[in-house]
C-alpha positions in Angstrom: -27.6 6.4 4.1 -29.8 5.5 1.3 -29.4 1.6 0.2 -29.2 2.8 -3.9 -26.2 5.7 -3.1 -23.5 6.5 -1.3 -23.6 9.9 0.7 -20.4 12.1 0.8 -20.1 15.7 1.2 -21.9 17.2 -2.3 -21.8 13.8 -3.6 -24.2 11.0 -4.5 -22.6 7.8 -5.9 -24.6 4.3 -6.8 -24.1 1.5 -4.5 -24.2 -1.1 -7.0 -20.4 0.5 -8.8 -18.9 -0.5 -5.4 -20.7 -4.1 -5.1 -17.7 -5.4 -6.2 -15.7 -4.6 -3.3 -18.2 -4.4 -0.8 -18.4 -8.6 -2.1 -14.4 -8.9 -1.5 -14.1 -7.2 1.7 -17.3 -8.8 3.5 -15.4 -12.3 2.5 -12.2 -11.2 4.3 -14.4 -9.9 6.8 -15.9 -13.0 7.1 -12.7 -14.8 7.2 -11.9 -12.8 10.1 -15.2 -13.3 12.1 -15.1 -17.2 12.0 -12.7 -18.1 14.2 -12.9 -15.2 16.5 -17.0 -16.2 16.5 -16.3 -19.2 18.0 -13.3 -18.4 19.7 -15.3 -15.7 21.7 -18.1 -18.4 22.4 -15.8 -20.4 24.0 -13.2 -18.1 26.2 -16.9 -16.9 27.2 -17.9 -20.2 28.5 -20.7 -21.3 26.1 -20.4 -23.5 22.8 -19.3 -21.7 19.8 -22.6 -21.8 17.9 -23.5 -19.1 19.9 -20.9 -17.2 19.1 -21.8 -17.7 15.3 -25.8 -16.5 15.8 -24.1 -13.5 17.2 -21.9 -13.0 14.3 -25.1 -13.7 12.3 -26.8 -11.0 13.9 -24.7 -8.7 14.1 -23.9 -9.2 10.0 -27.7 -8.7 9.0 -29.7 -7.0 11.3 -27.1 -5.0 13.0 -25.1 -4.1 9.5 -28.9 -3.1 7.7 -29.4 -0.8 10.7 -26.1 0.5 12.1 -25.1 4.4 12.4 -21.3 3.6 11.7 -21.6 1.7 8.3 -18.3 0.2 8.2 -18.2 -0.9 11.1 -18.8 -4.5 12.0 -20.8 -5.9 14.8 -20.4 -9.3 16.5 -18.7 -11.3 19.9 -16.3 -9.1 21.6 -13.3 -10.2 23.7 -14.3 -6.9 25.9 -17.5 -9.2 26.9 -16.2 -13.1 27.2 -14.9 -12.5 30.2 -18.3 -10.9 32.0 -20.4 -13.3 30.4 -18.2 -16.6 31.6 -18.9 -15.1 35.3 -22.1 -14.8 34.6 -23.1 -18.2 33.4 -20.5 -19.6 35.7 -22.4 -17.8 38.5 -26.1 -17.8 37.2 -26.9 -20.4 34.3 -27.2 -19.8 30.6 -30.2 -19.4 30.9 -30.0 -16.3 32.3 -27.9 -14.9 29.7 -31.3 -14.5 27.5 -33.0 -12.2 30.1 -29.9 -10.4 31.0 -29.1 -9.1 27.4 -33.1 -8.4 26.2 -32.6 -5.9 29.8 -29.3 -4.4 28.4 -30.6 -4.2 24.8 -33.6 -2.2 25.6 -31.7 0.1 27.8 -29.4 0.6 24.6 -32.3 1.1 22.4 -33.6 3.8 25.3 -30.6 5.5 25.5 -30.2 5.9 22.0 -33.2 7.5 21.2 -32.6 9.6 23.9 -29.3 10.8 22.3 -26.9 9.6 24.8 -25.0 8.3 22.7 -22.2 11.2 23.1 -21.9 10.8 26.5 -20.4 7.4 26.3 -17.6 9.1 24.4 -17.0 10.9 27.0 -15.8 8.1 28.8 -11.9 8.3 29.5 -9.5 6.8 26.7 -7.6 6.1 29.6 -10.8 3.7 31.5 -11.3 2.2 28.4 -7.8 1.1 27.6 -6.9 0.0 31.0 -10.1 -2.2 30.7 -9.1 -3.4 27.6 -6.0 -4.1 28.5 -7.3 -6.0 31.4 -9.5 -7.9 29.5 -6.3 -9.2 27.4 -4.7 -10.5 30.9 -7.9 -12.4 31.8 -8.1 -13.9 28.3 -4.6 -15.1 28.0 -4.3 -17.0 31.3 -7.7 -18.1 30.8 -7.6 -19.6 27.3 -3.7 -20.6 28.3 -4.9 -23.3 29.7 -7.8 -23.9 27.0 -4.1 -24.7 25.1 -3.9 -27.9 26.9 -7.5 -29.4 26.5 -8.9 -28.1 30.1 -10.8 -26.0 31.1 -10.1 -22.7 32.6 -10.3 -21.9 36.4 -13.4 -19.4 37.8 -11.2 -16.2 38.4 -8.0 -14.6 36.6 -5.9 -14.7 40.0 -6.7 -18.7 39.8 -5.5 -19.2 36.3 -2.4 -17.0 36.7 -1.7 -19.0 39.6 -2.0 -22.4 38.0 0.0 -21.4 34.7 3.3 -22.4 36.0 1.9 -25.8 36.9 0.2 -26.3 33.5 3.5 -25.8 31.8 5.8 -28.2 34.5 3.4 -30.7 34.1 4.0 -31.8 30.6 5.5 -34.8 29.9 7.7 -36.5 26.8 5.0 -38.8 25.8 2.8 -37.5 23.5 -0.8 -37.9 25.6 -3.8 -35.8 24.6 -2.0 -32.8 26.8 0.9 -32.6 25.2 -0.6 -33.3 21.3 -3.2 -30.3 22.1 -0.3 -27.6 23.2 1.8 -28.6 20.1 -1.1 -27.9 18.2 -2.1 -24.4 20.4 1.5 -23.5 19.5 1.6 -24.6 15.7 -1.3 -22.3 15.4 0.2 -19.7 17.2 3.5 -20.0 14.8 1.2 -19.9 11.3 -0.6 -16.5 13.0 2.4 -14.7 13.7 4.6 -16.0 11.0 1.7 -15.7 8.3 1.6 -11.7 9.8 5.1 -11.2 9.5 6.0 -12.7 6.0 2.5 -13.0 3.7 2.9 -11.9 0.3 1.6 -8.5 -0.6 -0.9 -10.0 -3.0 -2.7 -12.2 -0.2 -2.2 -9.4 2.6 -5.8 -9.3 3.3 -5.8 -13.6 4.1 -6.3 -13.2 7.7 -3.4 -14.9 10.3 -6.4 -16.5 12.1 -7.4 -18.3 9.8 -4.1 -19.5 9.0 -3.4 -20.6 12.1 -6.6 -22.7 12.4 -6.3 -24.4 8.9 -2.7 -25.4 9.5 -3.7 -27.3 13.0 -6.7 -28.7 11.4 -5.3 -30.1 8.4 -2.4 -31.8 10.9 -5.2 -32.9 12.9 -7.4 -34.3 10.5 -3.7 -35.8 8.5 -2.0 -37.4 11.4 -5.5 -38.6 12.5 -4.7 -36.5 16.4 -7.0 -37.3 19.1 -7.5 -34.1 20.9 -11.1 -32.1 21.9 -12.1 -30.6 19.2 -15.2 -28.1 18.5 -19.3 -29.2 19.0 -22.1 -27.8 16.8 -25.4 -28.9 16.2 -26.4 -30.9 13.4 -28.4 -27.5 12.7 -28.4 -23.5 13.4 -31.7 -23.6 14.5 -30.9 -26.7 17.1 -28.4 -23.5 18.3 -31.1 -20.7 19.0 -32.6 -21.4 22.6 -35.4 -19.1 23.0 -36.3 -17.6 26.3 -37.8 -20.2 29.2 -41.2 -19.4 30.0 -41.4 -17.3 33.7 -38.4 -15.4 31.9 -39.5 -12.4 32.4 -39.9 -12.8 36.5 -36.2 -12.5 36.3 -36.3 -8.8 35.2 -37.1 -8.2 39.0 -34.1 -10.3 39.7 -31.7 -7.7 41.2 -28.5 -10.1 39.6 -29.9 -9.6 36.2 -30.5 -5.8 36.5 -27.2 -5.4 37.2 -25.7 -7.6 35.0 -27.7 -6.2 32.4 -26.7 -2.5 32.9 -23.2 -3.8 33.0 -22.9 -5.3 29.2 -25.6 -2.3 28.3 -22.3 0.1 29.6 -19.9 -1.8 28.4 -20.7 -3.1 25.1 -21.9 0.8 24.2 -18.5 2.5 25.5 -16.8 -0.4 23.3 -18.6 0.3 20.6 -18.4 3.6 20.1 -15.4 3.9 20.6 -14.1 1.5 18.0 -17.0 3.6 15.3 -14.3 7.3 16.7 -11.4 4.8 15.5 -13.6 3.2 12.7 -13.7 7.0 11.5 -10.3 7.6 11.4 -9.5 4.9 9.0 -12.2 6.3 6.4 -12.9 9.6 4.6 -17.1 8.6 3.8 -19.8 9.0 6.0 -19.4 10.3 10.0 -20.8 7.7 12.4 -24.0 8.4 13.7 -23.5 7.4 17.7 -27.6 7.7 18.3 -28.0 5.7 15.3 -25.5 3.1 16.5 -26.3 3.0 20.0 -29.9 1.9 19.1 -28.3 -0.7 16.4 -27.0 -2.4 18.9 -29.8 -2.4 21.3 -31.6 -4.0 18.2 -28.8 -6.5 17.8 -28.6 -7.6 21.7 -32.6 -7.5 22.0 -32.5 -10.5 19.1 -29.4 -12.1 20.9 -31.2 -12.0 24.2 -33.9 -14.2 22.2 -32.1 -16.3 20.8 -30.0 -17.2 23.5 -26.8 -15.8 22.2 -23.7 -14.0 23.1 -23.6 -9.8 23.4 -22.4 -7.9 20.6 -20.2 -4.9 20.4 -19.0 -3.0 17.3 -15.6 -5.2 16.9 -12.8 -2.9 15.6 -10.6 -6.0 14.2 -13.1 -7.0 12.0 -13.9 -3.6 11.3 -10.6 -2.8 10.5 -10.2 -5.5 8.2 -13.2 -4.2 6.9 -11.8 -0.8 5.7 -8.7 -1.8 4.4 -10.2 -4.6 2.3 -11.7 -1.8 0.4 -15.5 -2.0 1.8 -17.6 1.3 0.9 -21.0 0.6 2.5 -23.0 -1.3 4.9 -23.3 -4.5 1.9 -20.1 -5.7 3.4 -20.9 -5.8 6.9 -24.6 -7.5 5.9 -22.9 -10.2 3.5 -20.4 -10.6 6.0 -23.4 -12.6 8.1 -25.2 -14.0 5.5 -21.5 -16.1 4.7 -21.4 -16.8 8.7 -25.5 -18.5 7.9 -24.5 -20.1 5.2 -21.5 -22.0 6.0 -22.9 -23.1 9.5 -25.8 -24.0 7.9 -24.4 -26.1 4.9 -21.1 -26.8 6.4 -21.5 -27.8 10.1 -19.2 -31.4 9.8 -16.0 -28.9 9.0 -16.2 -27.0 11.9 -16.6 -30.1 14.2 -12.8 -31.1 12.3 -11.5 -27.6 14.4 -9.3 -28.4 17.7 -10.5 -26.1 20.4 -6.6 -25.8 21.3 -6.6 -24.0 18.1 -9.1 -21.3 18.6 -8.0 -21.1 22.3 -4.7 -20.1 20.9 -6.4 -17.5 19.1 -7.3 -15.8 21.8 -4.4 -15.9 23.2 -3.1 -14.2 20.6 -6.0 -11.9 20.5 -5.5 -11.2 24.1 -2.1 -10.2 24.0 -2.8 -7.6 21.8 -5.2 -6.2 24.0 -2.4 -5.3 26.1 -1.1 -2.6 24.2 2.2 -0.8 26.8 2.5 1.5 23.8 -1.6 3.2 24.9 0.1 4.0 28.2 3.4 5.4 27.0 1.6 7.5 24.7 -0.6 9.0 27.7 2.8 9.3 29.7 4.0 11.2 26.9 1.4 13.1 26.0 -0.9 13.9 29.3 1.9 13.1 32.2 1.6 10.6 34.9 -2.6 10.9 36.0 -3.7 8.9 32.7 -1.0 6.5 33.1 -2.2 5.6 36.8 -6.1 5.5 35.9 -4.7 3.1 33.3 -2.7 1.2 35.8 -6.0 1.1 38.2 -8.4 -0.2 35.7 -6.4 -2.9 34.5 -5.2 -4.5 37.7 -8.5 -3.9 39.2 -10.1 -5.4 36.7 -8.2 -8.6 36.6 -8.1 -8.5 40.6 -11.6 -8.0 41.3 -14.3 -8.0 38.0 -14.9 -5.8 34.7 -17.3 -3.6 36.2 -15.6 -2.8 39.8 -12.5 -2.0 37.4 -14.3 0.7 34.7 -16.0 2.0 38.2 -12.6 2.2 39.7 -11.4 3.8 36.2 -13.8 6.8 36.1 -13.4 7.8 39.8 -10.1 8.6 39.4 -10.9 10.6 36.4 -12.5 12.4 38.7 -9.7 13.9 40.0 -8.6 15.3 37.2 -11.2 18.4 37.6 -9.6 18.9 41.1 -7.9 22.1 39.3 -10.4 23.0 37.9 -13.5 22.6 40.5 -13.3 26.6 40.3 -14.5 27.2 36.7 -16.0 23.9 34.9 -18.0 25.5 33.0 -17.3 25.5 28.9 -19.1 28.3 26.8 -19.0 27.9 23.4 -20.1 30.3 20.8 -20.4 29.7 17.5 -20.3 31.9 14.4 -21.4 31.3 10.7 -19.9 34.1 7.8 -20.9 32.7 4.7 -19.1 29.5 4.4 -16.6 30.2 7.3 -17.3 28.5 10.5 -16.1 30.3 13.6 -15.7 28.6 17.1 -14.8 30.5 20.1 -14.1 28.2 23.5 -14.1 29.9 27.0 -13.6 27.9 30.2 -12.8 24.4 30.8 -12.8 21.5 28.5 -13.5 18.2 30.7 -15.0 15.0 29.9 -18.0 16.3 31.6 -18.6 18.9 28.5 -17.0 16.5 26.1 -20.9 16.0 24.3 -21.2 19.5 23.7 -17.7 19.9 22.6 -18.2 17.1 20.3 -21.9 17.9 18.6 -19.8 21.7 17.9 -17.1 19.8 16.4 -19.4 17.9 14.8 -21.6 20.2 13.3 -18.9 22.7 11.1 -19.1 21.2 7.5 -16.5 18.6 6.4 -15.2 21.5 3.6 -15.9 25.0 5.1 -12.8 26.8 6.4 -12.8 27.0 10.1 -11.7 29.1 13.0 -11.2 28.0 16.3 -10.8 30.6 18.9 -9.2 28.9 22.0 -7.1 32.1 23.7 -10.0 31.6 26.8 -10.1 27.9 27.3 -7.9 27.7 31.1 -7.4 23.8 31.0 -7.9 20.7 28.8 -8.2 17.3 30.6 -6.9 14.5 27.8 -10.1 12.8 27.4 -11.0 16.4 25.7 -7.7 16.4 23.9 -7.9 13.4 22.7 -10.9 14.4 20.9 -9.5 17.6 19.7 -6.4 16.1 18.3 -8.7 13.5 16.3 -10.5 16.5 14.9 -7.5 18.0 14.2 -5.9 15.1 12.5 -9.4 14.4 10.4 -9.7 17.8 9.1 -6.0 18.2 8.1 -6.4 14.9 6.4 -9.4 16.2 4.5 -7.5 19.2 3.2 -9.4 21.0 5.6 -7.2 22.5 8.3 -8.3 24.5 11.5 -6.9 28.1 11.7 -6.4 28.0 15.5 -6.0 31.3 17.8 -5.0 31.6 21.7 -3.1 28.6 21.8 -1.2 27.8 24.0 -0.1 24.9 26.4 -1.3 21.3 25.5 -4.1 22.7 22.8 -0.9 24.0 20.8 1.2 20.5 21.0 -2.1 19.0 19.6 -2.6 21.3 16.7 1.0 20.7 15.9 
């Protein structure tokens, strides 16, 4: 997309007649980023200036250059808990190394155009890890509530939660002053969420919650931990060491660094498909993207940063503030540079009970039950249990044993279907009518081709999709289909569908 226009289907519309909200939305976007910036930094076992150079990045280098231009880049709850096992196990000064590996591989793979092949990843996998995620975050930062530290594995901090909680006492020590403010932050979220007036809807609860436990703090003169940053951004940035790049041959770092490359590029392209949905403008561009981000982690791997993912809350706040290009996304970082860099002495006035409790928060939305009961409903009992797996393995063992875990079971779901996997696909153009005809079976392991033929018929032309030969549909392939379906009936476009029958008939419906 052209910085000086705006491209939608047969139109071309100045940037500059939507600067206006672009400028609103990237301040509620920015809103939105603070606290989770720093919250991020510090469920992920690092100070939360690192969480803000990520932000930073992923505002202004990642915004100028991304394929999905609404989306927002930046610290991702999907990574804090990798990266705290990884500086708990190897330093932080391996983190550097680690993401320069998995940003290149990004970069790589996007200009390889593999970017559809992450989406072919099951909905199921990446909910489940998601969902896991959430678990590890809220007993983790659960006892960030109290002013300690978290313990080294999830099954540790579940285990000490009960203890935590009996050990409070009636006088008011640093313990007990530090939970009453995690839970007066917690009450301003939610309440704020629940009851805002619908002329400040887009004031974000998280930064409700922080400003009400910060102004008590600062008030009633509390004496609890509260947040570190440098004097200056740039005492933040901690280049490489020198002999950094012996540790490429470091098996540890390989690994970990094809890890967050995986993860962070599933996360984020999946959040650009549900970034899509909220907007009628210009399709993501998952190459594009991928190689975005491979830009933005390369930078944050040299600066000594956090990973970044595309971040749907942000992203979502994004859209419904109004945003219309990329200006909001970019603006959103250059607010992130210049309040850390003009305004350091107010962040240091934040309690880290506070932003613990906005993870918390965060986390338990991770956990959505209502994913699961709509694969239950939807796909029977196979998704549900590749969910189930990936989440308890994932809190049981580690992320990436968990996703593993995840995709083998999706393997049996071409058990049926080991016969004929095979999807041929013929397309048809007759003037501006676009005719697709399906034959065989629609897996995840054709979901790229599916998708660049979904992908290709124009936004307006009538279409035809001929599906009376497709034998089975596995619901990582429906799920795409029904999006389609659902984006193209929204546009005033809708499919005129043959052959269907089965599941492919309950999705058109």
């Amino acid at each position: 997309m052209k910085q000086d226009a705006i491209e939608r289907p047969g139109v071309s519309i100045p940037s500059l007649k939507f600067f206006g909200r672009d400028f609103t939305a990237s301040i509620v976007v920015f809103l939105v980023a603070m606290p989770l910036c720093m919250g991020i930094a510090i469920a992920s076992g690092v100070p939360p200036e690192k969480g803000l150079i990520t932000g930073i990045i992923g505002g202004i280098v990642v915004g100028a250059l991304a394929g999905s231009p609404l989306q927002v880049s930046g610290p991702a709850a999907g990574l804090a808990v990798i990266v705290f096992e990884l500086v708990r196990d190897q330093g932080l000064s391996a983190l550097g190394p680690i993401l320069i590996l998995a940003g290149a591989i990004q970069v790589v793979a996007g200009i390889f155009r593999l970017g559809g092949w992450f989406r072919a990843i099951s909905p199921a996998v990446v909910h489940g890890m998601l969902a896991g995620i959430g678990v590890l975050i809220v007993v983790g930062q659960f006892h960030v509530l109290f002013d300690h530290k978290p313990l080294s594995s999830g099954l540790e901090n579940l285990a000490a939660m009960p203890g935590r909680l009996l050990g409070l006492s009636t006088d008011l020590q640093a313990t007990e002053l530090a939970f009453m403010l995690a839970l007066v932050t917690i009450g301003s979220m939610v309440g704020w969420e629940k009851f805002r007036p619908q002329s400040l809807r887009l004031v974000p609860g998280a930064l409700v919650g922080v400003v009400a436990a910060t102004l008590l703090t600062v008030f009633l003169g509390i004496d609890v931990a509260k947040v570190v940053v440098p004097e200056s951004i740039m005492g933040a940035i901690a280049p490489p060491e020198s002999g950094f790049l012996a540790r490429f041959a470091d098996p540890a770092v390989i690994t970990a660094a094809v890890a967050i490359a995986f993860i962070a590029s599933a996360e984020t392209l999946l959040s650009a498909a549900a970034v899509d949905k909220m907007h009628d403008g210009v399709r993501t561009d998952y190459n594009k993207e991928l190689r975005a981000q491979g830009v933005g982690n390369l930078l944050c791997g040299f600066a000594g940063s956090l990973p970044m993912t595309g971040v749907i809350v942000r992203s979502s706040a994004n859209v419904q503030a109004g945003a219309v290009t990329r200006s909001s996304a970019i603006l959103h970082g250059v607010w992130i540079l210049g309040f850390v860099a003009l305004l350091p002495w107010l962040l240091r006035a934040i309690p880290m009970a506070a932003l613990g409790a906005v993870l918390v928060v965060t986390g338990w939305r991770l956990v959505s039950l209502k994913h699961a009961q709509h694969l239950y409903r939807d796909y029977g009992v196979l998704p549900v249990v590749i969910w189930a797996a990936t989440l308890i393995m994932v809190v049981a063992t580690d992320l990436l044993t968990g996703v593993l875990v995840g995709i083998g079971l999706t393997v049996l779901e071409l058990v049926p279907n080991l016969r004929r996997l095979r999807l041929r696909v013929f397309e048809q153009q007759d003037g501006e009518s676009h005719a697709i005809s399906l034959d065989g079976s629609a897996t995840f392991v054709t979901l790229p081709k599916l998708s660049a033929t979904l992908d290709r018929v124009p936004a307006n032309a009538p279409c035809r999709l001929d599906v009376s030969k497709l034998d089975a549909v596995d619901h990582t392939s429906a799920e795409l289909l029904r999006d389609w379906f659902q984006r193209r009936k929204a546009a005033g476009s809708p499919v005129e569908l043959r052959g269907q029958r089965g599941r492919i008939a309950t999705l058109a419906a």
